[in-house]
C-alpha positions as CSV (number, residue, x, y, z in Angstrom):
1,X,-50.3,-22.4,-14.0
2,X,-50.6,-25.5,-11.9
3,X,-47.6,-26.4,-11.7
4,X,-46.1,-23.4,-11.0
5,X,-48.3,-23.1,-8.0
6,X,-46.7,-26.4,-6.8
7,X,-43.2,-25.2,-7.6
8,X,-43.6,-22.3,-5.0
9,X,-45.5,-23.9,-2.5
10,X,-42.7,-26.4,-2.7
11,X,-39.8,-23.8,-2.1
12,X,-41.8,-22.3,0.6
13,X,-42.4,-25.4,2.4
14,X,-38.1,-26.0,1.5
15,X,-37.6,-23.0,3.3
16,X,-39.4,-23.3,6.2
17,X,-38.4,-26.2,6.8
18,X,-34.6,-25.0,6.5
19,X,-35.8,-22.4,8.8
20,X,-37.1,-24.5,11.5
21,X,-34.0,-26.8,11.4
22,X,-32.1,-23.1,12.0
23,X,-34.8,-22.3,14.6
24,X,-35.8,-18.6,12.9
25,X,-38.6,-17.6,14.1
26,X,-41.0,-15.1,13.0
27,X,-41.7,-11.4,14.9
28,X,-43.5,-8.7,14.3
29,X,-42.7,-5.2,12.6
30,X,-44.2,-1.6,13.3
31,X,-43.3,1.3,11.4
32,X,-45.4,4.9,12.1
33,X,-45.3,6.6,9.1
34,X,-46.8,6.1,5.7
35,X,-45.1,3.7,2.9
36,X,-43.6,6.2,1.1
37,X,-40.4,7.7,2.1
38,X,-38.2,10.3,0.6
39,X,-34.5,9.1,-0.8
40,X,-32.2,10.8,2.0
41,X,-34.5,10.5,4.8
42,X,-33.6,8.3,7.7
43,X,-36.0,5.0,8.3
44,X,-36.6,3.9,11.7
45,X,-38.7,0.7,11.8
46,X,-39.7,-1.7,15.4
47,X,-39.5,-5.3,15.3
48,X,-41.6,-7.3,18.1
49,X,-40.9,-10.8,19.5
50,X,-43.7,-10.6,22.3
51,X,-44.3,-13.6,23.2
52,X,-41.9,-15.4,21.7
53,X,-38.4,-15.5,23.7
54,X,-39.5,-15.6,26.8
55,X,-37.4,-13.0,28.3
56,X,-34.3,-15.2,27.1
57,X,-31.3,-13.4,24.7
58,X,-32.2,-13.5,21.1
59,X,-30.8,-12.4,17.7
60,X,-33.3,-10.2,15.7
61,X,-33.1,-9.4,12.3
62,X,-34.1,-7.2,9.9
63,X,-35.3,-8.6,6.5
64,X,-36.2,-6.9,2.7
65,X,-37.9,-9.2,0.7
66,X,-37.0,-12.2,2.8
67,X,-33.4,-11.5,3.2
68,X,-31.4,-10.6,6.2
69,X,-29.7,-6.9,6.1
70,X,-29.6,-6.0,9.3
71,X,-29.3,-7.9,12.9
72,X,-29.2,-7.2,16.9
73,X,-28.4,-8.8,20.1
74,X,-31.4,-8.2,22.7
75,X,-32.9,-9.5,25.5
76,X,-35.6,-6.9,24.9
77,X,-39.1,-7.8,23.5
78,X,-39.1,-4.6,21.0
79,X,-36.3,-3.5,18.8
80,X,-35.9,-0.9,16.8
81,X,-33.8,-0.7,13.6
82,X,-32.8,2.8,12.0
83,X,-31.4,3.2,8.8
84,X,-29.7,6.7,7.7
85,X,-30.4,8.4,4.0
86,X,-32.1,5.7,2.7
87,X,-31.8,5.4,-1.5
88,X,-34.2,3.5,-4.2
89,X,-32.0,0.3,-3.5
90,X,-33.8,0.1,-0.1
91,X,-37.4,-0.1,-1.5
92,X,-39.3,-3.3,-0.6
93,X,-41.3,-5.4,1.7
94,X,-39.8,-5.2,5.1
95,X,-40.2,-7.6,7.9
96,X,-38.4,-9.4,11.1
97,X,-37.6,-12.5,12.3
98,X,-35.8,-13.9,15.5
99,X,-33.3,-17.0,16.4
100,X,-31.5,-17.7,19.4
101,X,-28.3,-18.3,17.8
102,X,-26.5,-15.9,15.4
103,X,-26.7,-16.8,11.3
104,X,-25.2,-15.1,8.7
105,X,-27.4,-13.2,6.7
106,X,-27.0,-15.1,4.1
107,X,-28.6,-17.9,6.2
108,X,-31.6,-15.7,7.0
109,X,-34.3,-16.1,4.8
110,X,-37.9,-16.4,5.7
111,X,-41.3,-14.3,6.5
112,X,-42.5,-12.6,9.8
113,X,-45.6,-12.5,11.1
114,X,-46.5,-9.5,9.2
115,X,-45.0,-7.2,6.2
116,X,-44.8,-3.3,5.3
117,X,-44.2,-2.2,1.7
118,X,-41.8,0.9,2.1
119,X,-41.3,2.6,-0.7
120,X,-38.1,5.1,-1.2
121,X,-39.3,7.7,-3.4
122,X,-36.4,9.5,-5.5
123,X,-35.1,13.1,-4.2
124,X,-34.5,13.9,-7.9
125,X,-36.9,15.2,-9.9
126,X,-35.8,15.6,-14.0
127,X,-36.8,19.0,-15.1
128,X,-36.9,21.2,-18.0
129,X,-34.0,23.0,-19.2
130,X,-34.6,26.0,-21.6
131,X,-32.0,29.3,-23.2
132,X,-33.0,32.3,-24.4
133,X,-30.6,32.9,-27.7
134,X,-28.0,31.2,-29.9
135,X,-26.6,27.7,-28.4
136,X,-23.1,28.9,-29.8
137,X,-21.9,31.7,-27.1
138,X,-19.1,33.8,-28.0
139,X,-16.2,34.0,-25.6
140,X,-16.8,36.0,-22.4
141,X,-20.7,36.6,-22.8
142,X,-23.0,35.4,-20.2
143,X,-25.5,32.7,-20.3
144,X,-28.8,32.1,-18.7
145,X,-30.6,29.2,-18.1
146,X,-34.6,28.5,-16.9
147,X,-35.2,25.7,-14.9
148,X,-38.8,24.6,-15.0
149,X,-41.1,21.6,-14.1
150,X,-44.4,20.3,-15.6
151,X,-44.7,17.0,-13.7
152,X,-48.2,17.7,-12.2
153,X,-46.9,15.0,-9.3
154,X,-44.5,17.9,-8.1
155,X,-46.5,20.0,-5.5
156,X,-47.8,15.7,-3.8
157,X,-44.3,14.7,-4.0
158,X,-42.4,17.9,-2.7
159,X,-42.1,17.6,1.6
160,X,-41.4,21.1,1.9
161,X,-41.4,24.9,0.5
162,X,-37.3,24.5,0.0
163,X,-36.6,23.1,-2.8
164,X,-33.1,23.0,-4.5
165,X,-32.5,22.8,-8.3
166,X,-29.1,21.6,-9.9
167,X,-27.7,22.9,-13.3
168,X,-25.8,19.5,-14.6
169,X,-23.3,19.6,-17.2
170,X,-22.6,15.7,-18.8
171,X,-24.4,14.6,-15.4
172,X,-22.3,16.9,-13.1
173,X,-23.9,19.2,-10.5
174,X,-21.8,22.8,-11.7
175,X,-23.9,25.7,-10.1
176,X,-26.8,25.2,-7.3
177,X,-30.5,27.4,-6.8
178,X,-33.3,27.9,-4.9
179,X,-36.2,26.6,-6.9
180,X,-39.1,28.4,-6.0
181,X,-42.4,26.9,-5.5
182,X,-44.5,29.7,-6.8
183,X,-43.2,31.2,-10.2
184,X,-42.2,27.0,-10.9
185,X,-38.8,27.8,-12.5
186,X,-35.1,28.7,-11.2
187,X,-32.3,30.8,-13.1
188,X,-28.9,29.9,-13.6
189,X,-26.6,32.4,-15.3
190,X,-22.8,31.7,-16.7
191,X,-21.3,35.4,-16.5
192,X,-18.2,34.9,-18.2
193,X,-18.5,31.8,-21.3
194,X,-15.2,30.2,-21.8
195,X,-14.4,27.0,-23.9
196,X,-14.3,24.8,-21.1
197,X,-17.9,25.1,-20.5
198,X,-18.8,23.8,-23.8
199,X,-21.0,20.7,-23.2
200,X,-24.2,19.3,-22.7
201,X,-26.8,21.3,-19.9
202,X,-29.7,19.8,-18.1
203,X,-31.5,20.5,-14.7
204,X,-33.3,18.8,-11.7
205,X,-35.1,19.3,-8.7
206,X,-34.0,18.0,-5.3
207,X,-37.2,17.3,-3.2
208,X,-35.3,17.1,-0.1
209,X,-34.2,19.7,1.9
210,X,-30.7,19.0,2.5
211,X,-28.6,19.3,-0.8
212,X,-27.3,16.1,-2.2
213,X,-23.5,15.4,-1.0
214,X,-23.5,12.5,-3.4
215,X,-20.9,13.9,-5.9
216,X,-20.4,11.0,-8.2
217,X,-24.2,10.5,-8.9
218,X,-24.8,11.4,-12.0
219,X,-28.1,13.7,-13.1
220,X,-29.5,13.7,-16.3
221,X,-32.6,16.4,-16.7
222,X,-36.2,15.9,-19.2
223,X,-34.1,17.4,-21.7
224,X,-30.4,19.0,-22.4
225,X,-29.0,21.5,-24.6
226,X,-25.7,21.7,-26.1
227,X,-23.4,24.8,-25.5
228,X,-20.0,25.8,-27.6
229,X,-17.6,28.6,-28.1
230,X,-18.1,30.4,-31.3
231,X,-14.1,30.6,-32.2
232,X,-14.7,32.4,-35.7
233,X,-14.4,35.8,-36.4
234,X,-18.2,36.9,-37.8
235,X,-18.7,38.3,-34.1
236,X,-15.9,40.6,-35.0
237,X,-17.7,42.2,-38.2
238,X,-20.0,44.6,-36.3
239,X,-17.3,46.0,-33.9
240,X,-14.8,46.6,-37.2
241,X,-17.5,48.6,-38.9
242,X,-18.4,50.6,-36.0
243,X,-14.3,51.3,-36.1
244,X,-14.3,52.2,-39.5
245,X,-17.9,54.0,-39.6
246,X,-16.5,55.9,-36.4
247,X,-12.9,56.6,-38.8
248,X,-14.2,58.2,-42.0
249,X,-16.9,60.4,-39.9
250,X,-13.8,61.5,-38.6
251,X,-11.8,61.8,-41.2
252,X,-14.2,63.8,-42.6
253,X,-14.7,66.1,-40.1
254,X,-11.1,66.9,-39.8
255,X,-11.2,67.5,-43.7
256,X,-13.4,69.8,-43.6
257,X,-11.7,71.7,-40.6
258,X,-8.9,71.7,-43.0
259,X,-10.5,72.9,-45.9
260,X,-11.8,76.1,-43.6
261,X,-8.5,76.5,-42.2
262,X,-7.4,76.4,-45.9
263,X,-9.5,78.9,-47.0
264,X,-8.6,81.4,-44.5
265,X,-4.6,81.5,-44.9
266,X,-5.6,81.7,-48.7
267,X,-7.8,84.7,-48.2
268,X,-5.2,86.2,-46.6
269,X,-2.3,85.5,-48.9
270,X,-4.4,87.2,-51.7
271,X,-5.0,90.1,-49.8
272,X,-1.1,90.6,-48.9
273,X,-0.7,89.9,-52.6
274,X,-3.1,92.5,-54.0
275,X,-1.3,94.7,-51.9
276,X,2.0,93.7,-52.4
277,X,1.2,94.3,-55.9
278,X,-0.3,97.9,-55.5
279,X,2.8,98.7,-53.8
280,X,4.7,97.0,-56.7
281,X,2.9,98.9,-59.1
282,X,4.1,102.0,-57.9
283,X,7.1,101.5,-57.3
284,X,7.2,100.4,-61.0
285,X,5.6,103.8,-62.2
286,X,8.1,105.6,-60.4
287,X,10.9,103.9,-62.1
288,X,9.7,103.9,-65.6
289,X,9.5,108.1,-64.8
290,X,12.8,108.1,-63.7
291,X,14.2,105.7,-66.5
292,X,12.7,108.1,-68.6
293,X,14.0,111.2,-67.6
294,X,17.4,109.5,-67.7
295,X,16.8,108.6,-71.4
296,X,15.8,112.4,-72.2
297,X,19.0,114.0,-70.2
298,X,21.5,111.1,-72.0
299,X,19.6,112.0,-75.5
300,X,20.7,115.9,-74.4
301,X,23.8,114.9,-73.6
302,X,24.6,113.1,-76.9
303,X,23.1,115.6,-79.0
304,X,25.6,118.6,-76.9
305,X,28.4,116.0,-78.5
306,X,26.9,116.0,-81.6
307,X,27.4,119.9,-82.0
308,X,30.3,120.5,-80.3
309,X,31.7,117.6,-82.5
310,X,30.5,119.6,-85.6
311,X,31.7,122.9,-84.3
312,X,35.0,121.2,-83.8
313,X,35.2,120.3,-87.8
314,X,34.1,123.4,-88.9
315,X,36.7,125.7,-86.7
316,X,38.5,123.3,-88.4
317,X,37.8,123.5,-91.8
318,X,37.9,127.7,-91.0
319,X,41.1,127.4,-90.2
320,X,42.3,126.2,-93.3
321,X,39.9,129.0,-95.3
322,X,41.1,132.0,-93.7
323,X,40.1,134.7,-91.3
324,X,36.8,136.0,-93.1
325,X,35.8,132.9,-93.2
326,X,36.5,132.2,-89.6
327,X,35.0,135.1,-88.2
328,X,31.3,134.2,-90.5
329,X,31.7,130.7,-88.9
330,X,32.1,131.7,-85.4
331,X,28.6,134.0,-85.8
332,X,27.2,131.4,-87.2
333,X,27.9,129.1,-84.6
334,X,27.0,131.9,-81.8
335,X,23.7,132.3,-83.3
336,X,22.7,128.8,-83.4
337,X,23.9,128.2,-80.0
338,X,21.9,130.8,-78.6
339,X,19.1,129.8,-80.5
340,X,19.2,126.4,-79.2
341,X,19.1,127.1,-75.5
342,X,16.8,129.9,-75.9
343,X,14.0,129.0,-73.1
């Protein structure tokens, strides 16, 4: 421990030696505000050589942690050094010294009559990252996303009521909110899914006003979750049943129209049957009467031929007999014919 005091008081007493061969002198530094600063903000800080140039032109400079970053020419006894959107780099013990000739920076090391410990506090905040449902989205559905915080440093580190959250895909700010203060959370929402915004999700707060312009800084939340595109075909199943549920109630229902429609036209067909057939009916009585009247007359007829075929033989067979015999025969026939048509 000893000798590691000696080390340093050695390269202390190196250096200011080196100094005072470079004549750097030491000056005084002034800054208003607290030691904490947010990343972003601008730093204005006041470096005093009262007392030491005499009125004369002299070279002030700037140092963090007993290096040179920053320099002016001034024959003033205060000068003030501003520095725009500070980051995390800049966070250290600040302090000024004075020559009257220039140095590179390089060349500038030493202490000033006094130090402030400035401390650039981060503008992001990592935050919770959260999704209601399945992490595999089906093409064309919306997402949504809760933002929320539960570092209990929030509401001390915040500067202001507008805060902005980012939604960060691989480290990429994609979509930006208005985190509010009250309710703790923010909402992000993907309307339409597609595959290119498969990957991994994670949010953060900006406590600064302004939104970060920084667009290759990369921003990793507490947490992330991983998104994809559900490419296969279950997400189908429901919509096809619906389709064919939707089909055979249909189908159905214009069966059974059918079946009425059926019925009807058959009711009527048997009825201009049955009647059809009543008419055939008759019509068939009244030709079986006339067939058999026709039968009765032809059987009249052929029994008229019958006789007149047997008078016939016996006139002839008279003939041959003799005249008696002829005139018997013709009363015989004479009486029978009579009797025969007799009504």
């Amino acid at each position: 421990m000893i000798i590691f005091i000696l080390i340093l008081c050695a390269l202390s007493r190196e250096a200011m030696v080196q100094n005072t061969a470079k004549k750097i002198f030491p000056a005084k530094i002034y800054w208003t505000t607290t030691g904490t600063i947010m990343e972003g903000s601008d730093l204005v800080v006041k470096c005093s050589t009262h007392g030491g140039k005499e009125g004369k032109v002299a070279y002030v400079y700037l140092c963090i942690n007993g290096v040179a970053v920053d320099q002016k020419k001034t024959i003033q006894e205060d000068t003030f050094f501003a520095k725009k959107s500070v980051t995390g780099q800049q966070t250290g013990n600040y302090s000024c010294v004075f020559s009257k000739t220039l140095y590179p920076y390089s060349e500038v090391q030493g202490k000033g009559d006094n130090y402030i410990f400035i401390q650039v506090m981060d503008r992001i905040l990592p935050a919770d990252i959260s999704l209601a449902g399945s992490r595999t989205v089906r093409k064309g559905e919306g997402v949504e996303f809760k933002c929320t915080i539960s570092d209990p440093s929030f509401q001390t580190k915040k500067t202001s009521d507008l805060v902005h959250s980012y939604l960060c895909k691989y480290g990429s700010v994609v979509q930006i909110q208005v985190f509010d203060v009250k309710s703790m959370e923010a909402t992000f929402t993907i309307e339409r899914f597609l595959k290119s915004d498969t990957g991994n999700y994670s949010c953060v707060l900006d406590l600064h006003s302004k939104t970060l312009t920084d667009k290759d800084r990369t921003l990793y939340g507490n947490n992330a979750v991983f998104l994809q595109v559900d490419e296969s075909w279950s997400h189908l199943i429901t919509p096809v049943v619906f389709c064919v549920c939707f089909l055979l109630i249909l189908s159905l229902i214009v069966g059974t129209w059918w079946l009425f429609i059926k019925q009807d036209v058959t009711s009527n067909v048997e009825e201009e049957s049955s009647d059809e057939f009543a008419y055939d009916s008759v019509v068939g009585d009244e030709i079986d009467t006339n067939h058999d009247m026709v039968d009765a007359t032809y059987q009249e007829i052929l029994g008229e031929t019958r006789n007149i075929k047997r008078v016939i033989a016996r006139i002839r067979d008279a003939a041959n007999q003799g005249p008696y015999t002829e005139v018997v025969y013709a009363k015989s026939c004479k009486k029978k014919r009579r009797h025969q048509y007799m009504p």
